[in-house]
C-alpha positions, 0 to 999 in steps of 0.5 A, spaced: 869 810 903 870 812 896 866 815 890 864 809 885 864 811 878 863 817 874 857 817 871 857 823 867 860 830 865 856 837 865 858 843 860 854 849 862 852 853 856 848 858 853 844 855 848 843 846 849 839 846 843 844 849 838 850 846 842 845 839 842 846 840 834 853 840 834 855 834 838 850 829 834 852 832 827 859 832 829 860 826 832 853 822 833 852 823 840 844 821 840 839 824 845 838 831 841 831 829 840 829 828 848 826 834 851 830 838 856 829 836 863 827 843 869 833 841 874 832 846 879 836 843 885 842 843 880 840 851 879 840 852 885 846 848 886 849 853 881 846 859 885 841 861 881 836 860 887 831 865 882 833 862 876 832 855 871 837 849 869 834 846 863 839 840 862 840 836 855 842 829 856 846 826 850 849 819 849 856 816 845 857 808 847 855 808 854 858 814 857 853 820 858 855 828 856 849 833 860 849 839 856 845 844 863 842 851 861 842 856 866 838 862 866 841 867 869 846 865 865 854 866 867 861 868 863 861 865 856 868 862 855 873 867 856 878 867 850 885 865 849 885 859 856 891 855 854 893 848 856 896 849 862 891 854 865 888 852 872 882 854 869 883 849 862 879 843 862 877 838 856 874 831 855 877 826 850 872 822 844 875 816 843 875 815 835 876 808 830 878 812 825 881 819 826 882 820 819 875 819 818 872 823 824 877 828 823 873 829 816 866 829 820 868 835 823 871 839 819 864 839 815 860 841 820 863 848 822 863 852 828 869 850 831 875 853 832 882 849 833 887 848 838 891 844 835 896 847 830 897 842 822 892 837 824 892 830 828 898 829 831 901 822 832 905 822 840 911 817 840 910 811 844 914 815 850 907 819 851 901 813 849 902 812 842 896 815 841 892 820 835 890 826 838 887 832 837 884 838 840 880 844 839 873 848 842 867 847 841 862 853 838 861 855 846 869 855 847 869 848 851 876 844 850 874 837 846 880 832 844 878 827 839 883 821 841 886 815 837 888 809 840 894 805 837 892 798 835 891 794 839 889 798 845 882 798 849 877 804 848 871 805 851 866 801 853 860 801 848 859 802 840 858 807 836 852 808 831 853 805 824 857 809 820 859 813 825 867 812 827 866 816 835 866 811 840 865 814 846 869 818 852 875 817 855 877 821 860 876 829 862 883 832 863 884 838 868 889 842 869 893 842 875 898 846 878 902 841 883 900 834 882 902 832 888 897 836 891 892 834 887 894 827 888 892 827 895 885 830 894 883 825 889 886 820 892 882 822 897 876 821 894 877 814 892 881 815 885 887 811 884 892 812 879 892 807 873 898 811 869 901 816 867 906 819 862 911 825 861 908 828 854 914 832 850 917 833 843 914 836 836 907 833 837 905 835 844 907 842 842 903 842 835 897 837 839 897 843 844 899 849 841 904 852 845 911 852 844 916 847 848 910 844 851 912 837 857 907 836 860 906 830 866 900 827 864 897 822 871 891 818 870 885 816 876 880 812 876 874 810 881 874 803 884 868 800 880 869 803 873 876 805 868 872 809 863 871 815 864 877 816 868 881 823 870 887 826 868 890 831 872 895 835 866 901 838 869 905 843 864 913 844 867 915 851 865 914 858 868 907 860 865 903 866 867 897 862 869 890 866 870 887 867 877 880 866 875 875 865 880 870 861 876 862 862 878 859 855 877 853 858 873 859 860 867 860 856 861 868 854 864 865 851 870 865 844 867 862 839 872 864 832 873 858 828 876 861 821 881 856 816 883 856 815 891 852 812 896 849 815 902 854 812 907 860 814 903 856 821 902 856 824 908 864 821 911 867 825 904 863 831 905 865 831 913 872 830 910 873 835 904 869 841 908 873 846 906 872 844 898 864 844 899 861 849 895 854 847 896 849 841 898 841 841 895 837 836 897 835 832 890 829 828 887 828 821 892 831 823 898 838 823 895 843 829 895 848 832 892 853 837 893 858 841 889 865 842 891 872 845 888 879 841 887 885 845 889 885 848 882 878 851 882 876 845 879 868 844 880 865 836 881 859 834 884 858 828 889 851 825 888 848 820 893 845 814 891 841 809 895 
């Protein structure tokens, strides 16, 4: 019994509207136009039983971004959460051409940088790739990343002369990866990679000096894109303890597909992880639990 794929990322926000804007200007995400759906099992689910959550689906390629707006609304993204906090989180927007979407988003505005001189290319021993990282207006950590020639990218095209293609991954921060390995293998994740990041580039790409990081890549059974890496900085950090409440804007959610049978065997299994279940539209259920490191994921049932 294992989790199937997963189907979408959900940032909680304060403003959707304005947020929306800045993801179709900066990197073509379509749907900013749609309406905003009432999603009150999802409110709930968040622990605002009395309140709202207006959810704003927004699409690059085939992968899904769901910005949620929660009334009463959470803690905004605290300052200062470096890569190798438990609480850091981000996803990666695969681009064409760095160059090209570097320059997007610096026309736009409203973000701030993480990432120190640009764009930074790893070496072949860490991927090969392009990366660079920085928050969104809200705070969120986001990666634009560059594939070496010659590499797959997310399924799916991006709209005419826009160079992001999709995403790739959502990476978390862990503290022992080990210990995540169990929990999301225990769900049914594998690991399809993985590498060991160090040297000048890492260290401007995140923004921290003398930076190494273990980087494990898992996936589910029936899809490799969107994918989980779980980031393991070596050092002697001081890491936050933060208890994260799920309506706050740090309470980043991963959504993966499950069927019914499935759905009951990991909620039986993973007990203690559970933070909460609800009922969803058409019989189906979701239920809302925490890795290791405070991580939020969401199991959503299917028939």
């Amino acid at each position: 019994m294992s989790v199937c794929s997963l189907s979408r990322i959900i940032l909680i926000c304060r403003d959707a509207e304005r947020l929306a804007e800045f993801y179709a200007r900066a990197f073509g995400f379509a749907g900013r136009d749609d309406p905003a759906k009432a999603d009150p099992e999802f409110a709930a689910m968040v622990g605002r039983v009395s309140g709202q959550a207006r959810m704003r689906t927004l699409r690059l390629g085939d992968q899904q971004l769901v910005l949620a707006q929660v009334t009463p609304s959470g803690r905004p993204y605290p300052d200062g959460v470096a890569g190798y906090d438990p609480l850091f989180q981000h996803f990666a927007i695969v681009v064409s051409e760095m160059a090209a979407a570097f320059d997007a988003l610096q026309r736009v505005g409203g973000w701030t940088a993480i990432s120190t001189d640009g764009p930074q290319v790893l070496p072949a021993s860490s991927g090969g790739v392009t990366a660079f990282k920085f928050r969104d207006p809200e705070g969120h950590p986001l990666e634009l990343l560059q594939f070496p020639s010659g590499r797959a990218s997310p399924s799916g095209s991006a709209q005419i002369g826009q160079p992001c293609v999709g995403i790739d991954h959502s990476a978390i921060s862990v503290t022992d990866t080990a210990r995540s390995l169990v929990f999301y293998e225990g769900l049914g994740l594998a690991r399809v990679g993985g590498s060991l990041n160090r040297g000048p580039q890492q260290q401007k790409l995140d923004g921290m000096p003398d930076a190494i990081v273990e980087v494990t890549a898992l996936a589910p059974p029936l899809q490799q894109t969107p994918h989980v890496e779980l980031l393991c900085y070596r050092g002697d950090f001081a890491r936050r303890k933060v208890a994260v409440d799920p309506a706050d804007a740090a309470a980043t959610q991963l959504v993966f597909s499950v069927s019914g049978e499935a759905f009951a065997a990991l909620i039986a299994s993973n007990r203690g992880a559970v933070v909460d279940t609800v009922l969803a539209p058409q019989g189906s259920s979701r239920a809302l639990l925490r890795d290791p490191d405070g991580h939020l994921l969401c199991l959503e049932s299917f028939a």
